[in-house]
N, C-alpha and C positions, 0 to 999 in steps of 0.2 A: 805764069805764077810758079813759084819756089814751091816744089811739094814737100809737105812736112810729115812726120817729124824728121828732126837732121842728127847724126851723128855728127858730134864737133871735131876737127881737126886740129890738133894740137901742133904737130908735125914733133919737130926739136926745136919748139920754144924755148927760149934761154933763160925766161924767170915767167913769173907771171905775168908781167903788166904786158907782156910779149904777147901774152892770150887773152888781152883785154876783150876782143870782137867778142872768142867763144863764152868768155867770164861774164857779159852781158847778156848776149843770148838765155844763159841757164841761169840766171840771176830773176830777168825778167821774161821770159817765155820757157820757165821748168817743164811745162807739159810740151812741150814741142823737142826735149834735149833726151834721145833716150841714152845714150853713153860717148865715151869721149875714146878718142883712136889718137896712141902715143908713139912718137916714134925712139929709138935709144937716142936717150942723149938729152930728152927733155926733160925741164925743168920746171914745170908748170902740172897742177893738179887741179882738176875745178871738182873733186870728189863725186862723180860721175863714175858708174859702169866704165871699165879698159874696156872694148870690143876689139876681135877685130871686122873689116866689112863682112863677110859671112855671117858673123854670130849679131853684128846689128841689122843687116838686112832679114833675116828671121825675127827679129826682135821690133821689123815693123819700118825701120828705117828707109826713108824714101831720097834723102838726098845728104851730103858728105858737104857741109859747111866752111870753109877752109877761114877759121878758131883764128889766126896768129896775123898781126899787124906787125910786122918786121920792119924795120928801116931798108926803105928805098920799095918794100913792097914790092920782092922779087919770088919767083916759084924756082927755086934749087933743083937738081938734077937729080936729088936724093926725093925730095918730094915731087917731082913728076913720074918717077916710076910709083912711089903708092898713089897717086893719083890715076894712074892705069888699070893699079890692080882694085881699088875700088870702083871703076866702071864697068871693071870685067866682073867684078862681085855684084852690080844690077842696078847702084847710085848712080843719081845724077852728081855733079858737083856745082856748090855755090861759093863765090868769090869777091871781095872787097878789095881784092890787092890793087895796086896800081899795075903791077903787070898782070895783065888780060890774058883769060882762060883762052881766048879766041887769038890769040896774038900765038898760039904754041901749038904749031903747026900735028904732031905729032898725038897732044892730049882732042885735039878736034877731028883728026881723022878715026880714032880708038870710040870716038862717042859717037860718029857718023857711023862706023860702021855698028855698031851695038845697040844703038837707037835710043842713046843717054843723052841728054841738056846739058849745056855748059851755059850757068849764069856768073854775068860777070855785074856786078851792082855797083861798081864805079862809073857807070858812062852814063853822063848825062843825055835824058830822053828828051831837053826840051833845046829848043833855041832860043835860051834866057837873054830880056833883056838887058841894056844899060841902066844902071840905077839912074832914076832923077830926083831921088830927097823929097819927095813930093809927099805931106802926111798923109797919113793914112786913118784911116777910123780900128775903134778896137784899143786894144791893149797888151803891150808883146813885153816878155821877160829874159834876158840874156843873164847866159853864167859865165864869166871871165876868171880865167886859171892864174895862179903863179906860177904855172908850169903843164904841160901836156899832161895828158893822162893821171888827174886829181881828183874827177866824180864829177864832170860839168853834164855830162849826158846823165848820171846818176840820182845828179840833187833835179834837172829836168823831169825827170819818168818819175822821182819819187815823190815830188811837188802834183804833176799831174794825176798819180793816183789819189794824193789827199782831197784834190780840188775835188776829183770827182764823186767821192767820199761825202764833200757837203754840198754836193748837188749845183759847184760853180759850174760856169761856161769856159772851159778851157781844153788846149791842143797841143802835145806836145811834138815840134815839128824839127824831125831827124837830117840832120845835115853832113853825115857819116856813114860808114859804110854798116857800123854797129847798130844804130838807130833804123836804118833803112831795113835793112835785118827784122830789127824786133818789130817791127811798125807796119812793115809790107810800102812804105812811102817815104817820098824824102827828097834831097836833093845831095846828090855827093858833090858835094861844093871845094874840096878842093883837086877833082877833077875839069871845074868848070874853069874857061878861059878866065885870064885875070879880070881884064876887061870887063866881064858879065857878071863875076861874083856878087857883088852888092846887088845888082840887079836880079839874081838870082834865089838869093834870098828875099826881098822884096816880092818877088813872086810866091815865094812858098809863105809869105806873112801878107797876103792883101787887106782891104777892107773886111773889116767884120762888123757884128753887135758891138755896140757900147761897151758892154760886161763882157767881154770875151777877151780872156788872154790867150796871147800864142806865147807857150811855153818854146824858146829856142836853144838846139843844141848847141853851146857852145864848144870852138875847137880851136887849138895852138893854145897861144898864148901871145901878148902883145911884146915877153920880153924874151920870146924865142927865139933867137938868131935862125933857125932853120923855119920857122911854121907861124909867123907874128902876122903875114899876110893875108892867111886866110880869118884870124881874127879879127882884122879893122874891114874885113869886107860883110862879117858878121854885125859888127857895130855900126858900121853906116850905112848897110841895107834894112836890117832889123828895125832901126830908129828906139831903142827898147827906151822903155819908159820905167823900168827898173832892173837894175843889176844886182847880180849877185857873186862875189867874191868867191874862190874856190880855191883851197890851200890845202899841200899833205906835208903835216908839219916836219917828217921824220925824212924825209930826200934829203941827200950829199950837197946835188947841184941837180944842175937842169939838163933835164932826162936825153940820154943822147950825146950830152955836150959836159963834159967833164970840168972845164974850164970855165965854166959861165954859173953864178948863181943866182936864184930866183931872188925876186926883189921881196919885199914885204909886204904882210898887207897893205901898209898906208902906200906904199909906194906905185901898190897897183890899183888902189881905190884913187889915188889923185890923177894919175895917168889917163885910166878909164874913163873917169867923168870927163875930163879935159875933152876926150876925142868922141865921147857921144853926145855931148852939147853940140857938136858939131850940127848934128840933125836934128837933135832933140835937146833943145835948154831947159828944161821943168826934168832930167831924168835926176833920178838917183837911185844912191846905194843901199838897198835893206837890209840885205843880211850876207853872212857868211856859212860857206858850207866848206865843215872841214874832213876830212877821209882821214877818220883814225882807226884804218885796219890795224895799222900794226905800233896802236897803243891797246894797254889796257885798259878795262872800264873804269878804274881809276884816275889812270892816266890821262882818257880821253875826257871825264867828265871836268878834271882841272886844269886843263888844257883849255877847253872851249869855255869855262867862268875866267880863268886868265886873258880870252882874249875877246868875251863880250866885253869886260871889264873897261877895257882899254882903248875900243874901237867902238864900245858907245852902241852896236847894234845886234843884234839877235845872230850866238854865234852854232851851229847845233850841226851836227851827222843824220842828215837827214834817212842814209839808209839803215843804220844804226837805233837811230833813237826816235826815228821818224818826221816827218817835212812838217808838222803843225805848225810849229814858230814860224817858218820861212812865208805861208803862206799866210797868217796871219799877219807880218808884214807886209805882204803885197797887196790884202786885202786893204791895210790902213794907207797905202803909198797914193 
């Protein structure tokens, strides 16, 4: 087990959505976040306690979260020396990167000898099967992005809290390193072989109750040139029985890829359906979930009447203004 509370790791994030992991954590697990450890150069705030390990380990901290989802999910030479100097400060350290706390010969000898943990929450613990399309009992809900990093784990966790508000039967089941994080469970699915992915989710969505939704993390995007794979392994292991559209109106282009831009909502609501008929022919689309951090509540609230208007179904910020509409959708679906 991860012992908590965690000091976030920010490192030299380059903007925010760079610190999405740590931005979740203190979002949804505030009592588990006692301050956030910056290094020069970042760019990212989650309005937390500066510490540094000293002044968080007094302050109760048991383990150094490593906050920052970087492209390619590499640990820098710059950040493995403060990762030394917070195990010599008393932390454990925890890890979503793709490159492995145990793969760094150097940061595993320093916790061996100090008699700190190195968790690395990327490797998958099971020997996941191959999908076989085969239905399942229950009722599962996927969120599908125009783009990475839009609120697909957001508008999930913030649906599952309303559910459990009016006393539904529902599960919101973490497919990230974020999610696994806030949840203690999960599947980091796109460290799973390709091959197994569907199957692997599949497994994290089995048979349930009738009433029971499995809320599912959605991740990529189907129109990401870099990450579109691990979402069709999500729509055809999942088999979800309603989708939910995930848009942040105010992005350039598609996050990463300069050259590439997100499709539209219609474009991504026809797409989706098309490929999760595949397994499932009775799914559809309920609603839309839009991340307008950075509009105003003016902006945002003529924003999302602009575009229920137009798309005909329930368009809302669920962490904003809260998931009611969304699940009252799901409830009607």
């Amino acid at each position: 087990m991860i012992k908590s509370p965690y000091l976030l790791f920010l490192g030299d994030a380059a903007d925010s959505l760079a610190a999405k992991v740590a931005q979740g954590i203190k979002d949804w697990r505030p009592d588990m976040s006692v301050g956030q450890y910056r290094m020069d150069g970042c760019n990212a705030d989650l309005g937390l306690a500066d510490l540094s390990f000293d002044e968080a380990v007094a302050a109760g901290a048991k383990t150094l979260v490593i906050g920052v989802a970087n492209r390619g999910g590499v640990i820098s030479a710059a950040w493995q020396e403060k990762l030394i100097e917070a195990l010599e400060a008393g932390l454990d350290i925890a890890s979503g990167l793709h490159n492995l706390l145990r793969d760094e010969p150097i940061l595993v000898a320093k916790a061996a000898d100090l008699g700190r943990e190195l968790f690395d929450v990327r490797i998958p613990s099971v020997e996941y099967p191959i999908a076989t399309g085969v239905k399942r009992t229950g009722k599962r809900c996927l969120a599908v992005g125009t783009d990475c990093s839009v609120g697909k784990m957001y508008t999930a966790l913030a649906m599952e809290k309303e559910m459990h508000a009016r006393k539904m039967n529902a599960t919101f089941r973490a497919t990230g390193q974020t999610g696994i994080l806030i949840t203690g469970d999960g599947v980091p699915l796109d460290a799973v072989i390709a091959d197994f992915m569907a199957g692997a989710v599949e497994y994290l969505t089995p048979d349930n109750d009738a009433d029971h939704w499995d809320l599912i993390e959605g991740q990529g995007s189907l129109y990401h040139a870099s990450y579109s794979g691990v979402t069709m392994a999500l729509i055809h292991g999942g088999q979800p029985d309603a989708l939910l559209l995930c848009h942040e109106p105010t992005r350039k282009h598609m996050r990463g890829l300069p050259d590439y831009q997100q499709p539209s909502l219609e474009e991504l609501r026809d797409t989706a359906l098309i490929l999760a008929r595949v397994v499932n022919p009775d799914v559809k689309v309920v609603g839309i979930s839009v991340n307008t951090q950075h509009l105003s509540e003016d902006e945002a609230v003529s924003y999302l009447a602009e575009t229920e208007a137009s798309m005909g179904i329930p368009a809302v910020d669920p962490f904003r203004h809260g998931a009611a509409r969304l699940v009252d959708a799901l409830e009607a679906c």
